[in-house]
N, C-alpha and C positions, 0 to 999 in steps of 0.2 A: 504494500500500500504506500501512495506515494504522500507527501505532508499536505496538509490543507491551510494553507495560507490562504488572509485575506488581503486583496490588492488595497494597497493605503489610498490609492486615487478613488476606488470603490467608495470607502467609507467617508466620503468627504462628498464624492463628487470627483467627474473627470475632470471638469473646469475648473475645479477650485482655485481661486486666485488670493494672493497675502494680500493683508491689506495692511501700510506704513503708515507710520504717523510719527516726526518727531524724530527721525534714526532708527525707529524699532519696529518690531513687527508687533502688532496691537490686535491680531486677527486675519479672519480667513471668509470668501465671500464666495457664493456659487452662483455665477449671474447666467439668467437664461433671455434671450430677447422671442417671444413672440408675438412672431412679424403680422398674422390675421389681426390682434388688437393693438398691434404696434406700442406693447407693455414690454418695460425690461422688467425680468420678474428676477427675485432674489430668495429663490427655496431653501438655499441653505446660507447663514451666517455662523460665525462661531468667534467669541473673542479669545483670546489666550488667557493662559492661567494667569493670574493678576493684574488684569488689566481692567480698569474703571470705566466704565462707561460715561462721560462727563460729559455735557453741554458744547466745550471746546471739540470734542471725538467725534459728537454728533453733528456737528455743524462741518467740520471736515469731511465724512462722509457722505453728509445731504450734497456739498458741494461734486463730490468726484462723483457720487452716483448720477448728478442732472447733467455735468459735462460729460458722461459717459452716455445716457438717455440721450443727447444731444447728436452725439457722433451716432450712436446707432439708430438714428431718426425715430426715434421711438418717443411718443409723447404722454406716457404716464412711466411710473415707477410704480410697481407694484410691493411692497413690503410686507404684506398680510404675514405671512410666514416667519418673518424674523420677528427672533427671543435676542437679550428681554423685552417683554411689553414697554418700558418707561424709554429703551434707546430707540426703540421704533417710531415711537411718537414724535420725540426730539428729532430723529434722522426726516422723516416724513414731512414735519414741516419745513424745516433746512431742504430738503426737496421742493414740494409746493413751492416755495419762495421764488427757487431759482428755475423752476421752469414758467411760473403766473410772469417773471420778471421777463425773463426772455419771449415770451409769447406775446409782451404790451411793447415791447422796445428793439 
């Protein structure tokens, strides 16, 4: 019998991408874009072991998820799925911001 490994990309995700902040790695982001509702959707998130979810993290996020919403022509951000509830809210709006802003200007 041969060993039964599980693939690391498996359990994250194939796409998984770090996410920086600061010089460091602060987490880890699964972004999927789909293109029928032209949503970047984000099913999986994961911050690293001691890392704070703070108002500053969240506002850096909403920003690189709408500049990324932006390249990938996609005109919502979907976050339903990212934990914890309290960064999704903060990221969410840090989003809304930056795409309501781009879409008047």
């Amino acid at each position: 019998m041969g060993d039964l490994q599980t693939d690391v990309r498996a359990a994250r995700g194939y796409y998984t991408l770090p996410i920086l902040y600061d010089d460091r790695l602060v987490g880890r982001l699964d972004p999927r874009l789909d293109r029928t509702s032209a949503a970047l959707e984000i099913p999986g998130f994961w911050l690293e072991e001691g890392v704070e979810a703070d108002l500053s993290l969240a506002e850096a996020l909403g920003r690189g998820l709408a500049g990324s919403a932006r390249f990938l022509q996609a005109r919502t951000v979907d976050l339903r799925e990212m934990r914890p509830p309290r960064l999704r809210a903060l990221i969410r709006e840090a989003v809304h911001d930056r795409l309501s802003a781009d879409a008047t200007g």
